[in-house]
Kinemage of the C-alpha trace (Angstrom):
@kinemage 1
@onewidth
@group {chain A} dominant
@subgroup {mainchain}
@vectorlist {calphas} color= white
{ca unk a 1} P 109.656 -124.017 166.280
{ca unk a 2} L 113.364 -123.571 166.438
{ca unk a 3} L 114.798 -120.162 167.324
{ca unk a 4} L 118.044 -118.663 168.512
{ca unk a 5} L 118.164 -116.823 171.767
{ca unk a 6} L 120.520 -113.690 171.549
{ca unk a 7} L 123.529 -113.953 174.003
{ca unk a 8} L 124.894 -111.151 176.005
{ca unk a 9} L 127.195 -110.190 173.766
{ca unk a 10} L 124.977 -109.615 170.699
{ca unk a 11} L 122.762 -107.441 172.830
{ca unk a 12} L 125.523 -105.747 173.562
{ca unk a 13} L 126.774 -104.555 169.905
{ca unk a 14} L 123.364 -104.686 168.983
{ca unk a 15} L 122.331 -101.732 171.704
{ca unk a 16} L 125.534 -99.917 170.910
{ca unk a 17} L 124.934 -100.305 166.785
{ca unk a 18} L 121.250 -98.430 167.620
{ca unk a 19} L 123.154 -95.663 169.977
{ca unk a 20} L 125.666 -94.853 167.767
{ca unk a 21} L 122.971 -94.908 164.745
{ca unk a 22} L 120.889 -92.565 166.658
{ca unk a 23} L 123.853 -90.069 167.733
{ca unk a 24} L 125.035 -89.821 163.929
{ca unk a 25} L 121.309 -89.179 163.319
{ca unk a 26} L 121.113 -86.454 165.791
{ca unk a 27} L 124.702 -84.902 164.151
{ca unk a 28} L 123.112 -85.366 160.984
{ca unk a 29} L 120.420 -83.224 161.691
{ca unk a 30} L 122.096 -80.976 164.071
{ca unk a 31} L 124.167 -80.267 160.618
{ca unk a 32} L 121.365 -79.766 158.621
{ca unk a 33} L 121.698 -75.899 157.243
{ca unk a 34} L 117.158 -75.979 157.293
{ca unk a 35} L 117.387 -76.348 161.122
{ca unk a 36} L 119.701 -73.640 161.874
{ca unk a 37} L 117.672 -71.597 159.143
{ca unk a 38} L 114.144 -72.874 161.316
{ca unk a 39} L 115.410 -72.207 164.595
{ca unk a 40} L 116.279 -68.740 163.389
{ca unk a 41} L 113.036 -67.989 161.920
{ca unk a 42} L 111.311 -69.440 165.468
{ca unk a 43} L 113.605 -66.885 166.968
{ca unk a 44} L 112.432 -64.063 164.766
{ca unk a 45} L 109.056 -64.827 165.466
{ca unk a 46} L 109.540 -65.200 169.307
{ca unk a 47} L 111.156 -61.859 169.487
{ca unk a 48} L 108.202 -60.108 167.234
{ca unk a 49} L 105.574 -62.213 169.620
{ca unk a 50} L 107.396 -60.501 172.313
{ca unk a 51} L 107.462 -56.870 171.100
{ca unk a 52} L 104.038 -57.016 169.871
{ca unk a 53} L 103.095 -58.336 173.776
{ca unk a 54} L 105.326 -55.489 175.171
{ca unk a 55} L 103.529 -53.009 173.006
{ca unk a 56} L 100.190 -54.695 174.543
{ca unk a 57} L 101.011 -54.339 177.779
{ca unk a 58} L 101.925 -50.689 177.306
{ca unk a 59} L 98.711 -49.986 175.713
{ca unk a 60} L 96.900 -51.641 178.004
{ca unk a 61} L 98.470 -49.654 181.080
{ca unk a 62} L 97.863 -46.258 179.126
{ca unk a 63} L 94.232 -47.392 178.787
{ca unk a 64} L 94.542 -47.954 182.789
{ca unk a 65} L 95.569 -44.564 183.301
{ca unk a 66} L 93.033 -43.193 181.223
{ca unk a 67} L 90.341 -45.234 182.694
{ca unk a 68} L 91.898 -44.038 186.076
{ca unk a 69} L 91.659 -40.248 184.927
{ca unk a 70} L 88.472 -40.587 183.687
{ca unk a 71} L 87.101 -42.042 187.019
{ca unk a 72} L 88.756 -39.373 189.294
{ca unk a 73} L 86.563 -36.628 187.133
{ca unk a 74} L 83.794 -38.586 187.614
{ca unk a 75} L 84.421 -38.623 190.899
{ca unk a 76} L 85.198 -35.139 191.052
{ca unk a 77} L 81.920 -33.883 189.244
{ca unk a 78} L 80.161 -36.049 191.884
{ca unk a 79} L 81.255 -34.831 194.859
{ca unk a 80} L 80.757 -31.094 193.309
{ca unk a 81} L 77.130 -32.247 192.196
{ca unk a 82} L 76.699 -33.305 196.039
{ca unk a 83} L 78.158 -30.046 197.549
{ca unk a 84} L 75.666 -28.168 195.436
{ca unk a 85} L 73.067 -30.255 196.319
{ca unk a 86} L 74.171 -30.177 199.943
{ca unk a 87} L 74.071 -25.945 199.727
{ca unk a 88} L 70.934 -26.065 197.884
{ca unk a 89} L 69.088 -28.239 200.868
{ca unk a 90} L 70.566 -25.664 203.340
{ca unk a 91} L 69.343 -22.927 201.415
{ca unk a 92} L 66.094 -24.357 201.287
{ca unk a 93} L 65.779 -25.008 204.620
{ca unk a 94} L 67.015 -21.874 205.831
{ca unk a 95} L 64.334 -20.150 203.774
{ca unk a 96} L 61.995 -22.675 205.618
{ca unk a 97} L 63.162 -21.199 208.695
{ca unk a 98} L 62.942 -18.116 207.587
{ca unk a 99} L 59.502 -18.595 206.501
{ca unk a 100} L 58.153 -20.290 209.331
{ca unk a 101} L 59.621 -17.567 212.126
{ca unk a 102} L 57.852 -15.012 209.597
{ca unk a 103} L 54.594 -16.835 209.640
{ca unk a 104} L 54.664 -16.985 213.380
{ca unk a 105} L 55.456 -13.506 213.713
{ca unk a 106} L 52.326 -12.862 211.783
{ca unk a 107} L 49.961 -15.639 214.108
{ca unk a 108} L 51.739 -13.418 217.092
{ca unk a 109} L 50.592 -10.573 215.315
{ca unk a 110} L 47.032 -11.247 214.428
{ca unk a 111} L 46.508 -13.324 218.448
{ca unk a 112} L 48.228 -9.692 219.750
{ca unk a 113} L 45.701 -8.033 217.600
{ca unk a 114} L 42.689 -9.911 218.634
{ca unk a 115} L 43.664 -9.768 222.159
{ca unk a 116} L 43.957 -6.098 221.820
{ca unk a 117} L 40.395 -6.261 220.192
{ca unk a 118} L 38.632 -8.082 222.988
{ca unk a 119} L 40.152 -6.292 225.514
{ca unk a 120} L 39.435 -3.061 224.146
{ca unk a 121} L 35.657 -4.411 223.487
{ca unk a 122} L 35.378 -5.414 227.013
{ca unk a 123} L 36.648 -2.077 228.510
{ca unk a 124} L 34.125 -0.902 225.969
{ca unk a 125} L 31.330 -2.620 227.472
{ca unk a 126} L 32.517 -1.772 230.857
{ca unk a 127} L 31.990 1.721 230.671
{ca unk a 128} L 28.935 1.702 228.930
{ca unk a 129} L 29.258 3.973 226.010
């Protein structure tokens, strides 16, 4: 099995033979009119990605604003559902009140009354007649 070991030299050319194939492979394609028209398409489509995100983004913050909106009304019609309900409890209990000082007017009444009664039965049945 006989072979030839490279020397430095042949390494050499031989490395700059592949770097010099590969940069007039890289001109050769940098030339190429399909790449320019490629990388102008990619642009294209880059730029229409990016409007078509931009007009996301705007819709999306209008629907945050909306949302926002709605949930101050909501809040709104709570807190006027609660003050109603708030007056409506007061009411209620003030006609409670008002109520229960009537109703012990009328006990006060009625014990005055019967007090009255017996007192008037006993001065009755003190004097005999």
């Amino acid at each position: 099995m006989s072979y030839k070991d490279p020397d430095l030299r042949e390494r050499q050319s031989g490395a700059a033979a592949a770097r010099k194939a590969a940069l007039e492979k890289f001109r050769a394609a940098s030339e190429d009119p399909g790449v320019a028209k490629r990388l102008a398409e990619r642009a294209e489509i880059h730029k229409a990605r990016e409007v078509r995100m931009a007009e996301r983004e705007a819709a999306r913050k209008v629907r945050e604003a909306e949302l926002a909106a709605e949930a101050a009304r909501q809040a709104e019609i709570e807190r006027q559902k609660e003050l109603e309900a708030q007056k409506l409890a007061e009411m209620i209990a003030a006609e409670e009140a008002e109520k229960a000082t009537a109703l012990a007017a009328e006990q006060k009444a009625a014990r005055d009354a019967r007090y009255a009664a017996r007192k008037a039965a006993k001065k009755e049945r003190r004097r005999g007649y």
